[in-house]
C-alpha positions in Angstrom: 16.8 -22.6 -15.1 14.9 -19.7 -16.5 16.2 -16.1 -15.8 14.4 -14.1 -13.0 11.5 -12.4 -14.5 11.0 -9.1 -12.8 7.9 -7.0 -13.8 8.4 -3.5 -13.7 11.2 -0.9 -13.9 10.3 1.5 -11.3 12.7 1.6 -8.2 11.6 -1.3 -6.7 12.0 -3.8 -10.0 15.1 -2.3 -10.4 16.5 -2.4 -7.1 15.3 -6.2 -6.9 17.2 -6.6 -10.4 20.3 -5.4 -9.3 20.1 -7.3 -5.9 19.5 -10.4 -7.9 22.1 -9.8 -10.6 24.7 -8.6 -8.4 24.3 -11.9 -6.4 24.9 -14.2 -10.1 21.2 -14.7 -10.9 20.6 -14.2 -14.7 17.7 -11.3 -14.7 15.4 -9.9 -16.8 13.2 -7.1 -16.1 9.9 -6.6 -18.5 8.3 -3.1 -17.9 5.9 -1.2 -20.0 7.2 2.0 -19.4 11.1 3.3 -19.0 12.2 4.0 -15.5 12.3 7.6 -16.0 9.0 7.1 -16.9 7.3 5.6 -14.1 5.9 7.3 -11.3 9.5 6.8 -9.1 11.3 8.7 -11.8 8.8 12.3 -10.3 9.1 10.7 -6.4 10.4 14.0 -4.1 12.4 11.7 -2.5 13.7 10.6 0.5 14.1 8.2 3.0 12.4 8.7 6.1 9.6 7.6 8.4 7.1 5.2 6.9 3.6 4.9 8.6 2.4 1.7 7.1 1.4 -1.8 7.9 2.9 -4.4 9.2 5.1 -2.2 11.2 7.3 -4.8 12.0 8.6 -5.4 8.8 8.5 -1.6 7.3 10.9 -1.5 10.5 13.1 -3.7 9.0 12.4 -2.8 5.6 13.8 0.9 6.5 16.4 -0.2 8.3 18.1 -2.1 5.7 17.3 0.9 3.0 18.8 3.5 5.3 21.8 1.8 5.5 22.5 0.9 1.9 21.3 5.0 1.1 23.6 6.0 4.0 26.3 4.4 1.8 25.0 5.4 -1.6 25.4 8.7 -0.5 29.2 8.3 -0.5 29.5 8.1 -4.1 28.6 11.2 -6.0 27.1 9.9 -9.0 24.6 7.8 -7.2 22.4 10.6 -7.0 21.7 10.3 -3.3 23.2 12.6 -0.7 22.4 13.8 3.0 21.0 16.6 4.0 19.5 18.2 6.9 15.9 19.7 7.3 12.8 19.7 9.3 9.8 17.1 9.4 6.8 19.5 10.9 3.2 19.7 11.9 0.5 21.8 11.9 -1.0 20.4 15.3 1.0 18.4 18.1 2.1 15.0 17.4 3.5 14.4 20.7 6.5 13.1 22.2 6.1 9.5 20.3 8.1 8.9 16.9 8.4 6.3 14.8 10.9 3.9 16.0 13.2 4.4 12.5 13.4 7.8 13.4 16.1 6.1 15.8 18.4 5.9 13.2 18.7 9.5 12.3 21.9 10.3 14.5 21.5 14.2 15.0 17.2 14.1 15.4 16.2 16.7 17.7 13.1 18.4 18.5 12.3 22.0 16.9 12.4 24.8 18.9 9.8 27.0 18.3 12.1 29.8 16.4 12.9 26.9 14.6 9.2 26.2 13.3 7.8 28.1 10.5 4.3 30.3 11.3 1.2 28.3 11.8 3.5 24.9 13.1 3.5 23.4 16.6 5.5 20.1 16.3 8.6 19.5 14.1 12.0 17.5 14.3 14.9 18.3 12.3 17.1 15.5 11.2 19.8 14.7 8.5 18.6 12.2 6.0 19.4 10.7 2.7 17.9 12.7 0.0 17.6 10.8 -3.6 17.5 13.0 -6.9 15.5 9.7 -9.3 16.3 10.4 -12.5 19.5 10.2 -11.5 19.3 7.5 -9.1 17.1 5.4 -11.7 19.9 5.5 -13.7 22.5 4.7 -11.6 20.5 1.8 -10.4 20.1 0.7 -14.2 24.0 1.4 -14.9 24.9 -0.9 -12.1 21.5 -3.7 -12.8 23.3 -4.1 -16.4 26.9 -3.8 -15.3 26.1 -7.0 -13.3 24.5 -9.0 -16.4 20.9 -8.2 -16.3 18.5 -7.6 -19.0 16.2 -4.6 -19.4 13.2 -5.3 -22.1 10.3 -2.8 -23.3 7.9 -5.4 -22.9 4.7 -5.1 -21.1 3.7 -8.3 -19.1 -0.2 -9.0 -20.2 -0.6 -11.4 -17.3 0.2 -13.4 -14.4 -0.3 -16.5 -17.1 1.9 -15.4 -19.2 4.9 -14.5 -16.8 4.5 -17.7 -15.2 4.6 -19.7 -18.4 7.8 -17.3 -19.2 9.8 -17.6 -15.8 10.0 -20.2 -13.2 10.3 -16.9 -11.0 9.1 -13.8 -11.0 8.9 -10.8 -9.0 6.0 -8.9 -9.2 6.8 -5.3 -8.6 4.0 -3.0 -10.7 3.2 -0.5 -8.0 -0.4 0.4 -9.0 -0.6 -1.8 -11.7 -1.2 -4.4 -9.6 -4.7 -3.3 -9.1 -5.3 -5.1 -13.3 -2.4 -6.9 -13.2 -2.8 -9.5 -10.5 -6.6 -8.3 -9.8 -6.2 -6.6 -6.4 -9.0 -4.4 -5.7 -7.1 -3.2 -2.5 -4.5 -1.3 -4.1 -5.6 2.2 -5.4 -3.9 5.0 -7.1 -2.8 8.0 -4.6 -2.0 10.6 -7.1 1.0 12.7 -6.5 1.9 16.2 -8.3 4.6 17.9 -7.9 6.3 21.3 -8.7 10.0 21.1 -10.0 12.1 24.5 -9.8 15.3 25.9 -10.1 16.9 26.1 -6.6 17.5 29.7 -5.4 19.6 28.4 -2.8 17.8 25.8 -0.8 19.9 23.4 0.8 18.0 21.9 3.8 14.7 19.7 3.0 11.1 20.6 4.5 8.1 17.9 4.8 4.7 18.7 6.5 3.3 15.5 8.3 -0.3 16.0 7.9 -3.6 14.0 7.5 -5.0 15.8 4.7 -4.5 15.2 0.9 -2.4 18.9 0.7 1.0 19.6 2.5 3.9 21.2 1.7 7.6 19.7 1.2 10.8 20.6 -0.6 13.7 19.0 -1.4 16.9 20.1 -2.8 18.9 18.3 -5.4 22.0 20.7 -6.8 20.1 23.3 -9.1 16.9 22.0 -8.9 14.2 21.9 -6.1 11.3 19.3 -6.1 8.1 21.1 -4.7 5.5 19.1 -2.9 2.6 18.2 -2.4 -0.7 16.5 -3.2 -2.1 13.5 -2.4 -5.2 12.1 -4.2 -7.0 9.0 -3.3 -8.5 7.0 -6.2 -7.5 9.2 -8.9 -5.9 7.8 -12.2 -4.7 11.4 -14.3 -1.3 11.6 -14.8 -1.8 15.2 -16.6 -0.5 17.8 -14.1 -3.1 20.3 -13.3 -2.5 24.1 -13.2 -4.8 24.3 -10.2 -2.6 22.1 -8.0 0.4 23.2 -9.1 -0.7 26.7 -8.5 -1.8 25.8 -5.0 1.7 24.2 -4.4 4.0 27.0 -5.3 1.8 29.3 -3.1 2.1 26.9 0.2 5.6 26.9 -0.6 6.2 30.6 -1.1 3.9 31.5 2.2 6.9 29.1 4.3 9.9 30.1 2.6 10.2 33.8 0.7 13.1 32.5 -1.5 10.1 30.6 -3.8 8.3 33.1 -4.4 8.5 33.6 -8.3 10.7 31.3 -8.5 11.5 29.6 -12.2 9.3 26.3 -13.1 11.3 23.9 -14.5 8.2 21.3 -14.9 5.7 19.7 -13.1 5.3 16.2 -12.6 2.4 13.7 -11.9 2.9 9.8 -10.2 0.4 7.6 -9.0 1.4 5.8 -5.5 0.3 2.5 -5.5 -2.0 3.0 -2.3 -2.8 -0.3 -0.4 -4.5 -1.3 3.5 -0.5 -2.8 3.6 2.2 -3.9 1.9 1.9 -6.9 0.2 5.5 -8.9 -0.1 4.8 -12.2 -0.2 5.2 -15.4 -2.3 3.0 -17.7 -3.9 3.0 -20.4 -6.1 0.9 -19.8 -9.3 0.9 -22.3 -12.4 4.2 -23.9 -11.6 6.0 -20.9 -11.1 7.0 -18.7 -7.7 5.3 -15.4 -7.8 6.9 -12.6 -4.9 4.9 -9.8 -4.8 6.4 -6.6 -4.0 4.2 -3.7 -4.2 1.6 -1.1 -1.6 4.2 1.0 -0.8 2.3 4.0 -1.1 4.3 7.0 -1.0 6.8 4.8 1.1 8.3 3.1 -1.9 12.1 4.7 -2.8 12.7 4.8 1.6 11.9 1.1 1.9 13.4 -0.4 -1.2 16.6 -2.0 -0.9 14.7 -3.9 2.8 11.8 -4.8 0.3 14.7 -6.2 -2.3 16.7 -8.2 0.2 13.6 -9.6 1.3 12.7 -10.6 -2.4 15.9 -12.3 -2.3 15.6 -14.6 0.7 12.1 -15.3 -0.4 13.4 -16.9 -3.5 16.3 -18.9 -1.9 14.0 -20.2 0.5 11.8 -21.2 -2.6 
């Protein structure tokens, strides 16, 4: 039997490589760019809430990934830790959260001292908190620790994986879009602002339903600054004008960023889809198990997403 062919080396190829590996299957991953190249390398990130479709199974997906972060964090080179903070709005969400929100033991609803100016809503919460260039490597430490096989190798098409592997795991984020010819997934381009951390310990995300917000989130000496959120757009060149508008949201919320030291700025693009799509199929003799239309859901809802991948080809 063929090795595993796994396309892409963002956190969800690799995660699905080192599930697969760590289980005995030979693996090898194919990516055209290095994972601290791909768009989960500048992700804030953490794991948290994930408002997409089907929400039955981005339950289960987050369930699963908050456990195996909630235990990441217990190893300091991981690159994951927890941390509390605040998840606030603008206007009034209500009393109705998302039903993972259940699995944050200390969630409580903000006061309104505990809200910054121009907020109504907010819940503060500890969660896991993932630094990716470190966790990217940590994930690719441990994917070849267990056997597998990274290659610099970009996968031209469908065709040509299938003729390659009797299974493969389709998990190109955006690249989809050429890749397998889905005209649902879309790039949501993401910039963000990284800084050296005067001191910030505790994570902030605006929930909002516009393409701007603003979020932090600490990682030891640096502080990842958020956020943007552009449908449809394919630069990956960050632009002044956003991240100008970024460290001013920040700044006007918390006087500690206010001429603060860049470090860089960063630019991803999400892989933007109606839902996820994980799913098999079977395409010119091979098993095909898409995994990708996370959004900007993709490092909270991984390891579900992996373990899923997993059964799916058992069951094959």
């Amino acid at each position: 039997m063929s090795p595993v062919l796994v396309i892409g080396a963002g956190v969800h190829g690799l995660t699905c490589g080192v599930v697969l590996a760590e289980a005995g299957r030979d693996v090898l991953i194919r990516t055209a760019e290095r994972p601290r190249e791909t768009t989960s390398a500048v992700a804030g990130a953490m794991w948290g809430p994930a408002r997409l479709k089907p929400p039955e199974r981005v339950l289960y997906w987050a369930t699963l990934s908050h456990a195996e972060f909630t235990g990441l964090a217990r190893d300091e080179n991981s690159g994951v830790h927890l941390a509390s903070g605040r998840m606030a709005a603008r206007f009034d969400l209500g009393d109705v959260v998302p039903p993972e929100t259940k699995l944050i033991p200390d969630l409580r609803r903000c006061g309104e001292q505990d809200l910054p100016d121009g907020f109504v809503w907010g819940y503060r919460g500890t969660v896991p908190l993932i630094d990716m260039p470190r966790y990217l490597d940590h994930l690719l430490e441990r994917f070849r620790a267990a056997g597998g096989e990274i290659r610099l190798s970009p996968v031209q098409s469908l065709a040509d994986a299938a003729a390659e592997s009797d299974v493969v795991v389709n998990c190109t984020g955006v690249g989809a879009h050429e890749l397998v010819g889905d005209p649902g997934v879309h790039p949501l381009l993401g910039q963000h602002v990284v800084v050296r951390n005067p001191g910030i310990d505790e994570y902030f995300i605006e929930l909002s339903d516009g393409g701007e917000f603003t979020s932090w989130m600490p990682h030891g000496d640096r502080l990842v600054l958020g956020g943007i959120s552009l449908d449809h757009d394919w630069r990956r060149t960050p632009r002044p004008d956003i991240s100008d508008g970024i460290l001013r949201r920040a700044a006007r919320l918390e006087p500690r960023l206010a001429d603060v030291e860049v470090l860089e700025e960063t630019v991803g693009l999400r892989p933007g889809r109606d839902s996820v799509r994980l799913c098999a199929e079977d395409y010119e003799g091979a098993r095909i198990i898409h995994d990708y239309g996370h959004a900007g859901c993709g490092v909270g809802l991984s390891w579900g997403c992996a373990f899923e991948v997993a059964d799916l080809i058992e069951d094959g």
